[in-house]
FIMARRO-200299 format. One line per 3 residues: number of its first residue (from 1); for each residue x, y, z of N, C-alpha, C. Coordinates in steps of 0.05 Angstrom, whole numbers, plus 32768, in hexadecimal, padded with zeros to 4 digits. Example, Ala and Ser with C-alpha at 12.3 -4.5 7.8 and 13.67 -1.06 7.14 Angstrom:
BEGIN
1	8108/7F8E/809C/80F6/7FA6/809C/8108/7FBE/809C; 8101/7FD3/808E/8111/7FEB/808F/8102/8001/809D $
This chain:
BEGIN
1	7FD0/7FD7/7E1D/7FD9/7FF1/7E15/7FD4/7FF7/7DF8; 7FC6/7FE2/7DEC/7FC1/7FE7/7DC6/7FB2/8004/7DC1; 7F9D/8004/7DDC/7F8F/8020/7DD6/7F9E/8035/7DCF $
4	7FB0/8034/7DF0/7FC3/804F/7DE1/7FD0/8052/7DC8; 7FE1/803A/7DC0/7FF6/8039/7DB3/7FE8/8043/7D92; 7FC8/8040/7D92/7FB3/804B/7D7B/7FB1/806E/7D7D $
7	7FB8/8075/7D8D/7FAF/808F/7D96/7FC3/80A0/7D84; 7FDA/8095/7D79/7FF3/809E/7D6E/7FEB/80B7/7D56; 7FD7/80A2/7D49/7FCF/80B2/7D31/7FB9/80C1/7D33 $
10	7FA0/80B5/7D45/7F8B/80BA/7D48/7F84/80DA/7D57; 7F98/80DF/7D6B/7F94/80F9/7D82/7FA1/810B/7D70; 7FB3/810B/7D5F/7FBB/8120/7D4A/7FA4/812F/7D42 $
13	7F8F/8124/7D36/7F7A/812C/7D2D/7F6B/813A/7D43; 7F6F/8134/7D53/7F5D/8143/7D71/7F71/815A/7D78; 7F83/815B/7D77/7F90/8178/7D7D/7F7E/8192/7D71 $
16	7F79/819E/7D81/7F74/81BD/7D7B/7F85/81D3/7D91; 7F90/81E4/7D77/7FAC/81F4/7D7E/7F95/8207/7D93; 7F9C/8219/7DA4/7F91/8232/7DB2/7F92/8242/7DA5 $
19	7F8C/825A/7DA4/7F8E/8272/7D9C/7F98/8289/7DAA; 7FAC/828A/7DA4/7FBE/82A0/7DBD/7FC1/82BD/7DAC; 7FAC/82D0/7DB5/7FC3/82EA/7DA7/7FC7/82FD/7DC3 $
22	7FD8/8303/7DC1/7FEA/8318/7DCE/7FD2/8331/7DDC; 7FE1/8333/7DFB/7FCE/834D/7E03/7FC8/835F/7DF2; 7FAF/8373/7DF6/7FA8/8386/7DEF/7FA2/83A4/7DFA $
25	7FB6/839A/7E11/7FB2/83B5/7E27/7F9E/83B2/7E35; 7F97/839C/7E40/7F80/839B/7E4F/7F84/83A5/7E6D; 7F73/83AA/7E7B/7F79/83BA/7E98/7F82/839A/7EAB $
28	7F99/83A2/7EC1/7FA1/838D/7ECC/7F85/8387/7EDA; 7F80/836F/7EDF/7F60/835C/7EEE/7F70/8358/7F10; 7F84/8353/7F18/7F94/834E/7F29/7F91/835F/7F41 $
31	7F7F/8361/7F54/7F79/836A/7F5D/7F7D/836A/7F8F; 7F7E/8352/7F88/7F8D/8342/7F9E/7F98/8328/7F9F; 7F9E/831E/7FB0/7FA7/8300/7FA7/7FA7/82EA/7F8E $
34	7FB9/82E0/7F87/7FB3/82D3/7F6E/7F98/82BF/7F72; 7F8F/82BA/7F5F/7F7D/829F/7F62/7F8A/8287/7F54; 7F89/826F/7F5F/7F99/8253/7F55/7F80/824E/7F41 $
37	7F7C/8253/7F28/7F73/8248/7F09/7F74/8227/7F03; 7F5A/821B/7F08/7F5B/8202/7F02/7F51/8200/7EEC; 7F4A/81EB/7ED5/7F36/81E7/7EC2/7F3C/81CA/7EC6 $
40	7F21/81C0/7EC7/7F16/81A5/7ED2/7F0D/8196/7EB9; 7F1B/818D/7EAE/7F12/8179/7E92/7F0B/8160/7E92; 7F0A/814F/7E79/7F07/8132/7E74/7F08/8139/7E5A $
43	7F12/8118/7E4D/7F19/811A/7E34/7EFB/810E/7E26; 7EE5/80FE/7E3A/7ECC/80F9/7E2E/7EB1/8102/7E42; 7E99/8107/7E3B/7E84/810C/7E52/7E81/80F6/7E61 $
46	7E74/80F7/7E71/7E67/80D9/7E84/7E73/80D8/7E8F; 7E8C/80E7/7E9E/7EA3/80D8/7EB0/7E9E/80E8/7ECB; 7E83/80F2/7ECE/7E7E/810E/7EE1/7E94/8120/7EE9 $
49	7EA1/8129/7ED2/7EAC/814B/7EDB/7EA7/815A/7EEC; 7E84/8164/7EE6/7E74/8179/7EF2/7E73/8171/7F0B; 7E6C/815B/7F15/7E65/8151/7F2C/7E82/8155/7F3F $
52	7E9C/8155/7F31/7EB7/8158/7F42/7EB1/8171/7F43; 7EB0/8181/7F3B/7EB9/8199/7F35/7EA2/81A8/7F50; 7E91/819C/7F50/7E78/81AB/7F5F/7E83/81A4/7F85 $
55	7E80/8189/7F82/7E8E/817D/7F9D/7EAA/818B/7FA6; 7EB4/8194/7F92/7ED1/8196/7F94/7ED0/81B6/7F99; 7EC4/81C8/7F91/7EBF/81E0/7F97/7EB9/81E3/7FB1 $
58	7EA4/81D6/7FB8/7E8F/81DD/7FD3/7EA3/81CE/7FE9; 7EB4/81BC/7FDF/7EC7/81AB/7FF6/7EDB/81C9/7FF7; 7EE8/81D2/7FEA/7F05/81E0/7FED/7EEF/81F9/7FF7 $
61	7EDA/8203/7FFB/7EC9/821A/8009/7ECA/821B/802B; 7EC8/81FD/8027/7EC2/81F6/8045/7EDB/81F6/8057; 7EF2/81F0/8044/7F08/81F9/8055/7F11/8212/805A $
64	7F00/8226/8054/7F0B/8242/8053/7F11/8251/8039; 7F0F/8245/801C/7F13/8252/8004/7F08/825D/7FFF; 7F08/8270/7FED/7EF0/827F/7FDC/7EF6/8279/7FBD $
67	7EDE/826D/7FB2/7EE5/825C/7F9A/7ECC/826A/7F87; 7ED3/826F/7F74/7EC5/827B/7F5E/7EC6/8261/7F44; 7EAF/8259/7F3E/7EAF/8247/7F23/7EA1/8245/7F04 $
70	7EA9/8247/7EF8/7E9B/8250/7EDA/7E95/823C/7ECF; 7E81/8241/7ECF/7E78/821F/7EBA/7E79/822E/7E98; 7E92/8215/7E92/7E96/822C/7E80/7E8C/820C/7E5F $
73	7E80/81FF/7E6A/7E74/81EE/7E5A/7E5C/81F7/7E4A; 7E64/820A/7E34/7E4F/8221/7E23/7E3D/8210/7E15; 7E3A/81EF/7E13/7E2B/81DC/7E04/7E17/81DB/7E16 $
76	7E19/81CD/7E27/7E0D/81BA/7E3B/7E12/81C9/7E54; 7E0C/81DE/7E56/7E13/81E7/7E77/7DFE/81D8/7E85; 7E09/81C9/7EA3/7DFB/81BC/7EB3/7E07/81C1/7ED0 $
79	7E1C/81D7/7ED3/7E26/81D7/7EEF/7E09/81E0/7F02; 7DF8/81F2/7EFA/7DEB/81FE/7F03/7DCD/81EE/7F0E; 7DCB/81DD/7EFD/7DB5/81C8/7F04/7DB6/81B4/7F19 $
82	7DCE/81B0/7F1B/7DE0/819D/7F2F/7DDF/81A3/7F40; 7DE3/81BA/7F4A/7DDA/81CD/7F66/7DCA/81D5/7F6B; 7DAF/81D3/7F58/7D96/81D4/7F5F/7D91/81F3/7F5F $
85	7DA1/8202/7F4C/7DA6/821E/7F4C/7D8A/8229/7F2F; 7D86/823F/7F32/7D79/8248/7F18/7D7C/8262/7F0A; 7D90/8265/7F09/7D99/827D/7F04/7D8C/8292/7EEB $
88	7D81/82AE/7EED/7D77/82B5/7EE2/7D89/82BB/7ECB; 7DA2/82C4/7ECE/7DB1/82CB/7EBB/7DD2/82B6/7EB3; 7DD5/82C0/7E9B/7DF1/82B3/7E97/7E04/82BF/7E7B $
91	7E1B/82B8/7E73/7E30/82C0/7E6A/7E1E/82D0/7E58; 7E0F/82C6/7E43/7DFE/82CD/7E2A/7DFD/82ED/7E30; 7DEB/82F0/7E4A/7DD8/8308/7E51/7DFE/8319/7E50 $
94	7E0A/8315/7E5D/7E28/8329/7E61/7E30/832D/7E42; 7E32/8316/7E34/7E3C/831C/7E13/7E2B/8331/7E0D; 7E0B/8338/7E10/7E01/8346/7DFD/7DF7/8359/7E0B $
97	7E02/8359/7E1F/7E08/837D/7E2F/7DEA/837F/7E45; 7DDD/836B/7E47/7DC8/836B/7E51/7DCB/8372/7E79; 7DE4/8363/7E80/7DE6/835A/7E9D/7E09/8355/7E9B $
100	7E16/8368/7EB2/7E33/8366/7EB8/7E37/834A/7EC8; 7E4C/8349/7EC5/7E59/832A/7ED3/7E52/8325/7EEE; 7E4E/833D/7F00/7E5B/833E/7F11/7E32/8339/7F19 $
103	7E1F/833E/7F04/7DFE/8339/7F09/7DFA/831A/7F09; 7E0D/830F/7EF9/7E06/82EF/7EEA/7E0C/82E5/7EFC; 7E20/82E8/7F12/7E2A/82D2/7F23/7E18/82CC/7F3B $
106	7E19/82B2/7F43/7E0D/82A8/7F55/7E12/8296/7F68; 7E0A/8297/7F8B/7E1C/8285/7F95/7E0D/826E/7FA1; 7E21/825A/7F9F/7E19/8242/7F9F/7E19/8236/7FB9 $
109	7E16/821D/7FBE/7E1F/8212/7FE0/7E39/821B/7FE5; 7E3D/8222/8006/7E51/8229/800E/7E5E/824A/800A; 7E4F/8250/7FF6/7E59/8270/7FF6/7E64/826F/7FD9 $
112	7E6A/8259/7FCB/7E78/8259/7FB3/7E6C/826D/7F9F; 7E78/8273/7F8B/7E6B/8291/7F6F/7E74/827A/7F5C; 7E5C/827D/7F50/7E55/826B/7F32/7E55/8281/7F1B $
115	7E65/8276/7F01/7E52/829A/7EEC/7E45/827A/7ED9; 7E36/8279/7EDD/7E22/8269/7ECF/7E25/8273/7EAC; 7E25/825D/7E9B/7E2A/8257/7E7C/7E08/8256/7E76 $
118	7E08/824D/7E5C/7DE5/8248/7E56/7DF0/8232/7E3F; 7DE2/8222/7E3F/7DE3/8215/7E20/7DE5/821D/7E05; 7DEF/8225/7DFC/7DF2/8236/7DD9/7DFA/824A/7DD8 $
121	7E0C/8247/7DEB/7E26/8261/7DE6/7E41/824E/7DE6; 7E41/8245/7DCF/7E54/822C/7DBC/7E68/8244/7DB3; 7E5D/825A/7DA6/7E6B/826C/7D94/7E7B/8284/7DA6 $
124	7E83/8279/7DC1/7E95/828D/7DCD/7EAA/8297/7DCB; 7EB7/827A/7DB5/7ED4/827C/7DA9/7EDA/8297/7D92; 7EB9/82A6/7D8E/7EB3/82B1/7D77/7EA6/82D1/7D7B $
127	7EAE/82DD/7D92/7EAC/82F5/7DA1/7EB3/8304/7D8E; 7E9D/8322/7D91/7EA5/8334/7D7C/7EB2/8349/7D95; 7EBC/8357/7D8E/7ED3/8371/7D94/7EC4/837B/7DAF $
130	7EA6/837C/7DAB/7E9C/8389/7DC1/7E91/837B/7DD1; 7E8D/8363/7DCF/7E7F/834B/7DDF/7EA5/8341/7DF3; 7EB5/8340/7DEB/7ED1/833C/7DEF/7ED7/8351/7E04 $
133	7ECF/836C/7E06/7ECE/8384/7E13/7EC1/8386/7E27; 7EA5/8375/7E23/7E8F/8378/7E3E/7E90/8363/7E4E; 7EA5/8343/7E4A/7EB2/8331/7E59/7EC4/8335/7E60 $
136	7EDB/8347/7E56/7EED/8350/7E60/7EE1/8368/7E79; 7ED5/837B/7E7A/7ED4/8389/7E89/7EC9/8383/7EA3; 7EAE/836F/7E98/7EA4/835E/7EB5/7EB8/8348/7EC4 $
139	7ECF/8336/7EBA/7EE2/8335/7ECC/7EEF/8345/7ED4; 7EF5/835B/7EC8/7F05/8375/7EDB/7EFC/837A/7EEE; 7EDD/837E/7EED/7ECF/8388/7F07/7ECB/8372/7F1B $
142	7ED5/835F/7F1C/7EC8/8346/7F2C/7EE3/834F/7F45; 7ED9/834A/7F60/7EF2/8349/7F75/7EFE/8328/7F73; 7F1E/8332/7F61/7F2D/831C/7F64/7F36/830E/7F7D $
145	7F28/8313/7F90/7F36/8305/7FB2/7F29/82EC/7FB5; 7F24/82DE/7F9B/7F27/82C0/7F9C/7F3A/82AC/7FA4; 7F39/8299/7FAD/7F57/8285/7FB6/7F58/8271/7F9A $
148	7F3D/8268/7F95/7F35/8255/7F77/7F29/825C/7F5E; 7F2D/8257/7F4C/7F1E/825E/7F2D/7F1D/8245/7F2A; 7F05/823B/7F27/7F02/821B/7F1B/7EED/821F/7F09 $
151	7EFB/8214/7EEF/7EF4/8215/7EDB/7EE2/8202/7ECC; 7ECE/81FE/7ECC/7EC4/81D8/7EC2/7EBA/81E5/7E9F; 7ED6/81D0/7E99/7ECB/81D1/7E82/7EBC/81BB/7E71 $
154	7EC0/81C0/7E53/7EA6/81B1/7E44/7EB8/8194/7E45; 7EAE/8180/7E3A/7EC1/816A/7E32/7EC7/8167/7E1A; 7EE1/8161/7E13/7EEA/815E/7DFB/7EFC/816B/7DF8 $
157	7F02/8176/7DD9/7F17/8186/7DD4/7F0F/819A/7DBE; 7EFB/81A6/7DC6/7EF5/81BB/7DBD/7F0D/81D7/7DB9; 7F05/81ED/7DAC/7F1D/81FF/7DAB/7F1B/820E/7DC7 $
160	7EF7/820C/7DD3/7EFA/821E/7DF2/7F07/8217/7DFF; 7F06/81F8/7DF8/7F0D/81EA/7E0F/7F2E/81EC/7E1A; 7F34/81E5/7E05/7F52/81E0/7E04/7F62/8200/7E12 $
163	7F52/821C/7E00/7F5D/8236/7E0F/7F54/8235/7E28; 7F46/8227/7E32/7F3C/822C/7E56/7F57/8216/7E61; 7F5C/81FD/7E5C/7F73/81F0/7E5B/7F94/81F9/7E5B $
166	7F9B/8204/7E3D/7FB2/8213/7E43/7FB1/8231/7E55; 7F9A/823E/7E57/7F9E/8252/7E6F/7F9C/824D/7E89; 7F96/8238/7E98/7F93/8237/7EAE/7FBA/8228/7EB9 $
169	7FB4/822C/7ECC/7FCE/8225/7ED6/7FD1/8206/7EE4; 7FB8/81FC/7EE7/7FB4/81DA/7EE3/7F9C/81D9/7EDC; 7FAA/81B7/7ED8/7F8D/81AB/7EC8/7F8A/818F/7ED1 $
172	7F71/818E/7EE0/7F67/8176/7EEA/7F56/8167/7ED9; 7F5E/814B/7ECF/7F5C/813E/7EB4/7F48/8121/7ECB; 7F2E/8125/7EC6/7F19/8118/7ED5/7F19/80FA/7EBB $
175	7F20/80E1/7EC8/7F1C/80CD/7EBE/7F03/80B6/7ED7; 7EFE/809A/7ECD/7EF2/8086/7ECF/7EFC/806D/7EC4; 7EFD/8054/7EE1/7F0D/8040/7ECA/7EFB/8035/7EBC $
178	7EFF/803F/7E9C/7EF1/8035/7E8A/7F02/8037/7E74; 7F0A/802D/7E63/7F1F/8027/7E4C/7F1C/803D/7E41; 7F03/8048/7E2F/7EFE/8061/7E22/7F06/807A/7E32 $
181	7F06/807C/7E46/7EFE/8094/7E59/7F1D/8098/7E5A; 7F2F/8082/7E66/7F52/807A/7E68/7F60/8089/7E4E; 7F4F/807B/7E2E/7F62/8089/7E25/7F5A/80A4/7E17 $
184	7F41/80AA/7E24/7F37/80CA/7E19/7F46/80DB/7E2D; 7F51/80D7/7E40/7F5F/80DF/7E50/7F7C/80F3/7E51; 7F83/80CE/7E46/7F9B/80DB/7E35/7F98/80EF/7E1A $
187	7F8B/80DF/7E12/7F87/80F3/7DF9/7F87/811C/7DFC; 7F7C/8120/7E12/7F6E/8137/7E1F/7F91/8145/7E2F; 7F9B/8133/7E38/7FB5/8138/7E47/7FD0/813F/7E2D $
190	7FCB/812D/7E15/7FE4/8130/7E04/7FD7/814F/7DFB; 7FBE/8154/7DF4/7FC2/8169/7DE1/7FC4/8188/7DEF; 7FC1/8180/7E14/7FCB/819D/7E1F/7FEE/819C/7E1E $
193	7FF6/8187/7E24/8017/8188/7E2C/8023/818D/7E0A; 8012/818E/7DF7/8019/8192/7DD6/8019/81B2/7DDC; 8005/81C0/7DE5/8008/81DE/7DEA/8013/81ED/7DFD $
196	801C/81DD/7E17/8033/81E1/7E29/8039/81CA/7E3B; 804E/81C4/7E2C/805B/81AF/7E3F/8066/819F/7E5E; 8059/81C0/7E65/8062/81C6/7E84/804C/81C7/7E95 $
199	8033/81C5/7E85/8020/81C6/7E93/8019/81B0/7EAC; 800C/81C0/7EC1/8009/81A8/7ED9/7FF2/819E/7ED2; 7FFD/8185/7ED3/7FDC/8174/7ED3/7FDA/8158/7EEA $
202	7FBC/8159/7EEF/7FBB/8145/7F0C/7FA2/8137/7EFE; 7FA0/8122/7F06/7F8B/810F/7EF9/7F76/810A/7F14; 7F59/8106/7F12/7F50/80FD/7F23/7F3C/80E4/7F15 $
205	7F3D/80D3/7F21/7F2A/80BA/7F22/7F16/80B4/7F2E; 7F08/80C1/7F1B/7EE1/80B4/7F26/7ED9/809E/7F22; 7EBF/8098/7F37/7EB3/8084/7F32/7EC9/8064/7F37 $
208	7EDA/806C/7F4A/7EEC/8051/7F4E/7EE3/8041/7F5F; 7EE8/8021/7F60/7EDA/800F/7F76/7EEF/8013/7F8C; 7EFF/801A/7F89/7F19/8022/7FA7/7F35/802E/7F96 $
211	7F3D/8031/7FB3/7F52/803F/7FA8/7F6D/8038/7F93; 7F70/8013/7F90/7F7A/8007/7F8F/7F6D/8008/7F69; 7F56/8001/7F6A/7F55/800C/7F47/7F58/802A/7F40 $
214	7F53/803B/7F51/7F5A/805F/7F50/7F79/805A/7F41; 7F84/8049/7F50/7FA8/804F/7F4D/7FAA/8036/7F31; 7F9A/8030/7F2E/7F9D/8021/7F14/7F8F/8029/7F01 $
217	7F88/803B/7EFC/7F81/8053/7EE7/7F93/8069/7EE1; 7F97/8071/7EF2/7FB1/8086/7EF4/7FC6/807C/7EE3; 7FD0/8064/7EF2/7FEC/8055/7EE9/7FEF/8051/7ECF $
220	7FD3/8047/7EC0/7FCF/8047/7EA0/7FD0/8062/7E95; 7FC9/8078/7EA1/7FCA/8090/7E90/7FE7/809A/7E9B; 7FF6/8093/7EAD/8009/80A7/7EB1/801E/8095/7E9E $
223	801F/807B/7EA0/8039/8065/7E91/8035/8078/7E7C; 8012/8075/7E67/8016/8076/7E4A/8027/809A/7E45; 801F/80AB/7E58/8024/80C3/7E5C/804B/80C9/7E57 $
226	8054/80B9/7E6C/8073/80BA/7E67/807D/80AA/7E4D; 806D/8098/7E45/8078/8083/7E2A/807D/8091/7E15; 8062/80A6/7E10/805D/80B1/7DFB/8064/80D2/7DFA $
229	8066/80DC/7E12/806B/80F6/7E15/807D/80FC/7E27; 808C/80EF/7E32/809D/80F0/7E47/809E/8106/7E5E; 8087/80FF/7E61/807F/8112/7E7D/806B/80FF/7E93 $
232	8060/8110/7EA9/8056/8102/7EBA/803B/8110/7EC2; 8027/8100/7EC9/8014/8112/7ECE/8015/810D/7EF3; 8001/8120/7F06/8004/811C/7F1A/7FE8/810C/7F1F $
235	7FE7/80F8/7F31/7FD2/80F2/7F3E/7FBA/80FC/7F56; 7FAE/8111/7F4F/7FA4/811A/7F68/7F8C/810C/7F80; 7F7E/80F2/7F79/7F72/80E2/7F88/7F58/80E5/7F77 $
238	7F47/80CD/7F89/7F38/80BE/7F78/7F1C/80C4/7F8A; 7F06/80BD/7F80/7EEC/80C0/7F8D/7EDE/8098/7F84; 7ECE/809D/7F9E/7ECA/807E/7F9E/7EAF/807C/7F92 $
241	7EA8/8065/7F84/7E92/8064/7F74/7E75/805B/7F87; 7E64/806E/7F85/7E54/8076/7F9E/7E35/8075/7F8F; 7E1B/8068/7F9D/7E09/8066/7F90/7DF9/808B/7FA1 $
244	7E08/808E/7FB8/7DFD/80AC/7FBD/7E01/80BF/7FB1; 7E15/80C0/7F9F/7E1C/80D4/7F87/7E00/80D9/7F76; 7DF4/80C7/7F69/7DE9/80C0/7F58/7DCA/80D3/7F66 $
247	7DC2/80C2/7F87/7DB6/80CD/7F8B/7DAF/80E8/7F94; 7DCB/80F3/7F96/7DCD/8114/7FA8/7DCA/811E/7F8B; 7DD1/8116/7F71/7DC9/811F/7F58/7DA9/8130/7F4F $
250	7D99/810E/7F4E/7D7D/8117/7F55/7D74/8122/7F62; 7D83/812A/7F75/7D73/8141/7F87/7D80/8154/7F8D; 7D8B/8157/7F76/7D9C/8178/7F73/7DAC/817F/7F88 $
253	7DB5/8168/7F91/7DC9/817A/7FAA/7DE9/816E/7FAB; 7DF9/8172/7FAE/7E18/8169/7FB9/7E14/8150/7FC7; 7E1F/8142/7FB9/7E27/8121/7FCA/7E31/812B/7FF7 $
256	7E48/813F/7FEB/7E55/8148/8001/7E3D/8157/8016; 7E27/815E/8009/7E13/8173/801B/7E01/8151/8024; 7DF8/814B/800A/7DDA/8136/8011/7DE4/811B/801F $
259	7E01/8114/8018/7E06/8102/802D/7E1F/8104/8036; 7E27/811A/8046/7E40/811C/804D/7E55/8100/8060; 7E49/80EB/8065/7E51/80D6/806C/7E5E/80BF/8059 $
262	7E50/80CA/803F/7E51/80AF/8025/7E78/80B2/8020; 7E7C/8097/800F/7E91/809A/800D/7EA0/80A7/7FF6; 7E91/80AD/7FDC/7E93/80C5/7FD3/7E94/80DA/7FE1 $
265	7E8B/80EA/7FF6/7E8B/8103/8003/7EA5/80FE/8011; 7EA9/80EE/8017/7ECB/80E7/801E/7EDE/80F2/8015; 7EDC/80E3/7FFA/7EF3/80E3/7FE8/7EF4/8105/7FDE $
268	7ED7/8116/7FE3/7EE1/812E/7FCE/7EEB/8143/7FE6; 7EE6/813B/8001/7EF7/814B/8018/7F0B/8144/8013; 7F14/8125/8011/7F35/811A/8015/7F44/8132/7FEF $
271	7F37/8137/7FE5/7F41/813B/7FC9/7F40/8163/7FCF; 7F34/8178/7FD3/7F37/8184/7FE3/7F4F/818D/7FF3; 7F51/8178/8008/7F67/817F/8015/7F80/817D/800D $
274	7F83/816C/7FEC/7F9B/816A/7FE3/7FA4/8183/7FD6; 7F87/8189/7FC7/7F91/81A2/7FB8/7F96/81AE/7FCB; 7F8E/81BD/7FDC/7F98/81E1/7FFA/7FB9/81CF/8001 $
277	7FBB/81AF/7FFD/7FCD/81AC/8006/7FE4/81B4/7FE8; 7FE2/81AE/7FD6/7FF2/81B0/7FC5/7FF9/81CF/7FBD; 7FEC/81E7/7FCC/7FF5/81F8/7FC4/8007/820D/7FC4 $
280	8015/8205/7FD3/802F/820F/7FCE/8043/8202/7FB9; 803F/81ED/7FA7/8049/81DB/7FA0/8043/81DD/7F80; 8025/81F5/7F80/8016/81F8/7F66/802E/820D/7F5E $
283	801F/8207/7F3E/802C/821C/7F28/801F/822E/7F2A; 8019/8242/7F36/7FFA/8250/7F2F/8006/8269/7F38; 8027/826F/7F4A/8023/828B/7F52/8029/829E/7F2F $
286	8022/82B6/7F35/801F/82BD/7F1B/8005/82C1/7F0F; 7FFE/82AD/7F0D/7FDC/82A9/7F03/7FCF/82C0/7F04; 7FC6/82C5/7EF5/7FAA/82DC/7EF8/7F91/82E3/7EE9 $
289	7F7C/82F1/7EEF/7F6B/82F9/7EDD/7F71/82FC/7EC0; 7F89/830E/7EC6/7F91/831C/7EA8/7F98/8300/7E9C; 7FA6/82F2/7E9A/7FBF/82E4/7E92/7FA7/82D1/7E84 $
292	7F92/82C4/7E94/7F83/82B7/7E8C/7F71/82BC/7E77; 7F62/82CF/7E7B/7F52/82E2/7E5E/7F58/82E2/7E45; 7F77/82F4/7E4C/7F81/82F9/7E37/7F85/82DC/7E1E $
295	7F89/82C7/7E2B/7F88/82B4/7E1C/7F77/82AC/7E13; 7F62/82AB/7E2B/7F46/82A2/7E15/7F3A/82B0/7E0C; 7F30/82C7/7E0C/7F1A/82DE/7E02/7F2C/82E8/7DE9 $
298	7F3E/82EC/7DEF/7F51/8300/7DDD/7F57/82EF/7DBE $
């Protein structure tokens, strides 16, 4: 536990506050049913985020959801490559009035809606009055009769990052047992419960040899979690470390599509069914377009 017990001084420095200002009269976005707001993190890259997040989309489709996802990784966007997608347009073209939201989106396996990011739109945090106006208006116009918003964000603790974090109503904190990854983890977990304390958070474990190290990754981040912060994180299940991942990669397609037998494709049905199962149980009624925006754009 020395790692953590270093983190004391060290994750101070990694805090970045959000930026919250107050509505501005924006038109309610709320349009039918709430959508349950995920943002899918990690506290380092390499721990395949993108790869949950993609599996994990097209799994909760197949049971009947309608799941909308933003790759909202403005550095390195890669959701779109992963699915073998090529999208002509993305956020950029909506900032500079070129193409509405509702032109950028695109759907993925299963019926899923992607709004595809581009690489070097870093400076989102940095919206002028009218670029803030023409993202705001293209989620107005989008039909909110989504069941999911899954959010994949960048890694780290950027300032996007963290506002896609405190606005969503959970946050699925993607680890690997690997010492670095364990305590970037935490690191990633203290500095949302620093901006709300109440926030739900569920951990998932990639890349595990069974389930038996899955729950011995967890156990290290949830102990150091109550020692230091006296709270708990939830465990939402683990994905098994799979050489078909790797190759449904290379060939642009879903572990779950290119080998729906493998035991990764398993684990992201079995993970799936927890979330539709946990939802009545989520924080999320309430949630909405508006509520979310307003925090980040604003």
């Amino acid at each position: 536990m020395s790692s953590f017990d270093s983190l004391s001084n060290t994750t101070e420095n990694l805090k970045v506050a959000a930026e919250i200002i107050g509505s501005k009269g924006v038109p309610a976005l709320e349009k039918g049913r709430n959508a349950r707001f995920i943002a899918v993190t990690s506290g380092k890259g390499g721990v395949g985020k993108t790869s949950i997040v993609a599996n994990l989309s097209v799994s909760l489709s197949e049971l009947g959801k309608k799941v909308l996802v933003l790759d909202a990784d403005f550095g390195l966007a890669n959701l779109d490559v992963m699915l073998g997608l090529t999208p002509r347009y993305h956020l950029g073209h909506v900032l500079y009035g070129d193409k509405g939201l509702d032109e950028i989106m695109v759907q993925g396996p299963e019926g899923i809606q992607i709004i595809p990011a581009s690489s070097g739109l870093q400076q989102m945090s940095e919206l002028t009055l009218l670029q803030r106006n023409r993202l705001m208006d293209g989620f107005n116009r989008l039909d909110a009769g989504f069941d999911y918003f899954i959010i994949d964000t960048a890694a780290g603790v950027s300032r996007n990052v963290v506002h896609f974090l405190v606005s969503a109503s959970e946050v699925f904190v993607v680890s690997v047992p690997e010492p670095t990854a364990i305590v970037d983890a935490y690191a990633i977990i203290k500095i949302v419960l620093a901006e709300d304390s109440e926030k739900v958070i569920r951990v998932i474990v990639n890349s595990a040899r069974n389930a038996d190290d899955a729950n011995e990754v967890f156990c290290q981040i949830n102990s150091v979690v109550k020692r230091f912060l006296n709270r708990e994180v939830d465990y939402l299940g683990y994905v098994e470390r799979d050489n078909h991942v790797q190759r449904a990669v290379k060939s642009q397609m879903l572990v779950t599509h290119r080998f729906p037998n493998a035991p990764a494709s398993r684990c992201f049905r079995d993970l799936a069914q927890r979330i539709v199962l946990s939802e009545n149980q989520s924080a999320f009624a309430g949630q909405n377009w508006e509520m979310l925006l307003n925090d980040w754009i604003n």
